[in-house]
C-alpha positions, 0 to 999 in steps of 0.5 A, spaced: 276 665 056 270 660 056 266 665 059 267 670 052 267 664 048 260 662 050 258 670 050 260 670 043 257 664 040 250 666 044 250 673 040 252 671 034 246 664 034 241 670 037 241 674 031 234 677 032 236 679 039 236 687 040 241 690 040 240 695 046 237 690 051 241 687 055 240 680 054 246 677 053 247 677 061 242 672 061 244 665 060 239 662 065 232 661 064 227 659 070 220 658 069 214 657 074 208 655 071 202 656 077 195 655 076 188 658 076 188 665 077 187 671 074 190 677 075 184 681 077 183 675 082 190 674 085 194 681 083 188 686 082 189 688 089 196 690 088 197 698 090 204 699 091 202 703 084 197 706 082 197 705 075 196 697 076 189 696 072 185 692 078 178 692 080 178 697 084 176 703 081 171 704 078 170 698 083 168 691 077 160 688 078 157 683 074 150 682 075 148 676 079 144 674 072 146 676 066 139 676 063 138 680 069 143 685 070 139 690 075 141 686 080 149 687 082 154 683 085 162 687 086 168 685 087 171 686 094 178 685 096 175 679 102 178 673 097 179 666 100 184 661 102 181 656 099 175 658 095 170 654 097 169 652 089 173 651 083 170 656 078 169 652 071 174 654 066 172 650 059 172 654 053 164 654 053 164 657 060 168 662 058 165 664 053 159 666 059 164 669 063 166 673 057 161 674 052 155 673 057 153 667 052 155 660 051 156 662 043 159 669 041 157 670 034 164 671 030 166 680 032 162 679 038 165 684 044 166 682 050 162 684 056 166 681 062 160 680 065 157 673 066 163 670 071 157 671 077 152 668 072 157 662 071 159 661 077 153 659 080 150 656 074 156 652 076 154 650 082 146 653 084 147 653 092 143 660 091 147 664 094 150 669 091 156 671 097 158 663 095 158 666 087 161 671 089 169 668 091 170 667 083 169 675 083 174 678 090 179 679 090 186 679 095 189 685 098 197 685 099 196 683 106 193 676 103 199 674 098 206 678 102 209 674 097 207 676 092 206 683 093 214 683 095 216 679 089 212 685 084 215 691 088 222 689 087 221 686 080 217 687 073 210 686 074 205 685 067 199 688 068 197 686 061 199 679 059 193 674 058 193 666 057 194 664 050 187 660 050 181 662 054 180 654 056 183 649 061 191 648 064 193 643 059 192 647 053 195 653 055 201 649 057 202 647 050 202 653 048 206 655 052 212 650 051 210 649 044 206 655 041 200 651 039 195 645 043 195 641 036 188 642 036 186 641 044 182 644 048 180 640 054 185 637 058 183 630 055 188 623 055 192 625 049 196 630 055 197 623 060 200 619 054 205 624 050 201 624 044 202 632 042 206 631 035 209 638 034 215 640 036 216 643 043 221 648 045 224 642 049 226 638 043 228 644 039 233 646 045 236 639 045 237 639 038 241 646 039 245 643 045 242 647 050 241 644 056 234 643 060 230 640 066 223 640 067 223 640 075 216 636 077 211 635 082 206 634 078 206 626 078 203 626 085 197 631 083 190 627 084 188 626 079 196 625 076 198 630 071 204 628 067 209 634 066 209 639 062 215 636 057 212 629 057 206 631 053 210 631 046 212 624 043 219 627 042 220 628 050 217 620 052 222 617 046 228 622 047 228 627 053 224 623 059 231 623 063 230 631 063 224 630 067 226 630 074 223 630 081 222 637 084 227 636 090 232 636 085 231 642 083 233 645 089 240 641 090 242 643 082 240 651 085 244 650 091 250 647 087 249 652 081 248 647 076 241 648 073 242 647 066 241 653 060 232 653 062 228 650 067 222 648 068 218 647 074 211 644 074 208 644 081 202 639 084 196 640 082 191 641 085 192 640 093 197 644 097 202 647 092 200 650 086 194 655 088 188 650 083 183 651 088 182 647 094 190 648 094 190 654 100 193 660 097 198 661 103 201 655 101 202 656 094 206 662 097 210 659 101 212 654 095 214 661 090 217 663 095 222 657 096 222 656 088 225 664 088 229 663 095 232 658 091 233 661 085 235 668 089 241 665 092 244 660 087 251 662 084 247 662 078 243 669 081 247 674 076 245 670 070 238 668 071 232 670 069 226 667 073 219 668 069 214 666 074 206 666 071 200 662 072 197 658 066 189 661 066 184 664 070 181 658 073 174 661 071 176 667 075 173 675 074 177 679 071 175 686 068 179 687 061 177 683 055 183 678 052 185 681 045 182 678 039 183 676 031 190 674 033 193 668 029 192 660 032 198 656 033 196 652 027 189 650 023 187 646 028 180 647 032 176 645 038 169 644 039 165 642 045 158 642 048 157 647 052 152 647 058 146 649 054 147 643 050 149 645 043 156 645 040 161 651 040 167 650 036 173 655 038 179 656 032 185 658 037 183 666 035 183 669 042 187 670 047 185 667 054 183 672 060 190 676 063 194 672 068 199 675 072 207 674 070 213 677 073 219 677 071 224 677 076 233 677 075 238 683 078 237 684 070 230 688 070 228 694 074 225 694 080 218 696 081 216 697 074 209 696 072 209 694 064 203 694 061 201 694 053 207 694 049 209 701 046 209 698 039 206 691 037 202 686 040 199 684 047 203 680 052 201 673 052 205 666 054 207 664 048 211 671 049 216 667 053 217 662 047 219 669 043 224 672 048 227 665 048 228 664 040 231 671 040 235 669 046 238 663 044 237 663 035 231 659 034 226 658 029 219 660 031 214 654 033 208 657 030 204 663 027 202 665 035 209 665 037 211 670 031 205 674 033 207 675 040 211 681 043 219 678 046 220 683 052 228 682 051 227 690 052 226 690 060 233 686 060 237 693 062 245 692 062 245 695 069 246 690 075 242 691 081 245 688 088 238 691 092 234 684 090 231 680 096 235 674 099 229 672 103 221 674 102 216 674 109 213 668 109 205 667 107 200 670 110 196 666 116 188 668 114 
């Protein structure tokens, strides 16, 4: 009787939720946020369909000097382990790698051409196969994790970070629809000085439960989690942040709450920022979907795993532009040349891969651009959480965003992994 008491009281809250999805199975959401890593970089090399847009074909070049574009550099599926540098992934560095400039005029098309140009700007060793890790890319060997993950669930070939610069705003926009206003992981992110109002706030004054499972408190320099980034969360949410290891024993226990959150270590062995080894970063997904996987809370779960932006590497398909801020707020920078860039959050950042995973979704599906409306971006998440739970939408960008509630079928797939293989050793 409890159980179609909650159903009922979740499709009547969940007014806009559509009517031939298959949503009201969900009742648990578990999100993973990952970092640094573009979907050419990470997934392009994905090949179990031919439909996936990666690097390959025709096979994606940059020259090594966008003043210069004679000379070419190609992308090759020999990325590494650890990459021996950490692209730059500022606002200003991403306009080089977008635009071939640090100051792209207003209605500039995107080149996709300057990431070699950037990367050894970055760091001028003058050799270009060193400049050439921020353009390689994985093969399904390197990341069986992953490769097992997308074939048997639906991958996103087309979803791009909300903004083209650093973790920490992306991971505002994520939890809250806008960054306020930031776009640098400046102190305002260490001492939860974020006004707005975040999802975490909205879902307590909705009575829906919520943690926010972190590592990221042992990360050097130390990041604070997600959560805590917001006034509200540091003077009334902060006994919902808790350690990672609780979330393995609430999985085992089928006692996660309603939305989960799980913010990994940066930057050292977990979440896959270099210099953290990919094979670990796997391994660590695997232990998050594994957990998830078997918990008594599988049959209602919907696990959302995604990486926060590009982390400065290549990616071909040029982010959408003219899309609606999060509010009127805007960020200016220098950029490496000296002048001052100010960017008005009206861009998306570069593609990033996401999967869905639940017994709920198809197995194998490649989604790219939505059939009708606008482009998958983070704050999709926060869309296809106010339609599943009947709340009010946080910002402009959130209203602008595709929900995918429409993957969430009505039929139950018994076929889903318990376990994954283990990481790659290379």
């Amino acid at each position: 009787m409890a159980r179609s008491l909650l159903f009922v009281a979740l499709s009547l809250g969940a007014a806009a939720m559509p009517a031939s999805s298959g949503m009201s199975n969900i009742k648990n959401i578990v999100v993973l946020v990952q970092e640094n890593l573009s979907f050419d970089h990470f997934a392009g090399g994905l090949d179990y369909d031919s439909s996936i847009d990666g690097p390959q074909n025709p096979q994606f070049c940059n020259p090594a000097n966008v003043s210069s574009p004679s000379d070419q550099v190609c992308a090759n599926p020999n990325a590494k382990n650890i990459a021996s540098d950490d692209p730059n992934h500022s606002i200003a560095g991403g306009n080089m790698q977008v635009f071939g400039t640090y100051h792209p005029l207003a209605g500039a098309q995107s080149s996709m051409d300057g990431f070699i140009s950037e990367q050894r700007a970055s760091y001028p060793k003058d050799d270009l196969n060193r400049a050439a890790e921020a353009i390689n890319y994985f093969s399904p060997d390197h990341i069986p994790v992953f490769n097992t993950i997308a074939q048997n669930f639906v991958l996103f070939d087309r979803w791009f970070a909300a903004v083209p610069g650093p973790t920490n705003p992306n991971r505002a926009y994520l939890t809250s629809g806008t960054s306020h206003g930031h776009g640098h992981n400046d102190d305002d992110f260490l001492n939860s000085a974020l006004p707005q109002k975040s999802i975490f706030e909205q879902l307590s004054e909705k009575g829906i439960t919520w943690k926010n499972y972190e590592n990221s408190t042992q990360s050097k320099p130390a990041f604070l989690p997600d959560a805590m980034f917001y006034d509200w969360t540091a003077k009334n949410g902060k006994d919902n942040v808790v350690p990672i290891s609780q979330f393995y024993s609430d999985a085992k226990a089928g006692a996660l709450p309603q939305f989960t959150w799980i913010n990994p270590e940066c930057c050292s062995y977990m979440s896959m920022h270099p210099p953290s080894p990919i094979n670990m970063g796997e391994n660590f997904v695997k232990s998050i979907y594994e957990a998830v996987r078997n918990s008594p809370q599988w049959n209602e779960t919907l696990f959302i795993l995604t990486w926060d932006e590009h982390g400065g590497f290549a990616d071909h398909v040029s982010p959408p532009a003219d899309v609606p801020a999060g509010d009127s707020l805007t960020y200016t920078e220098t950029a490496r040349d000296g002048e001052p860039y100010t960017f008005h959050f009206d861009r998306l950042g570069i593609r990033v891969p996401t999967v869905l995973i639940s017994p709920w979704v198809s197995k194998g599906l490649v989604q790219h651009k939505p059939s009708e409306g606008n482009e998958f971006t983070h704050t999709s998440i926060l869309k296809f959480v106010s339609e599943l739970w009947g709340l009010d939408s946080l910002s402009p960008r959130v209203d602008w965003s595709p929900s995918f509630g429409n993957l969430i079928t009505n039929r139950f797939r018994g076929d889903t992994p318990e376990k994954l293989p283990g990481a790659a050793d290379f």
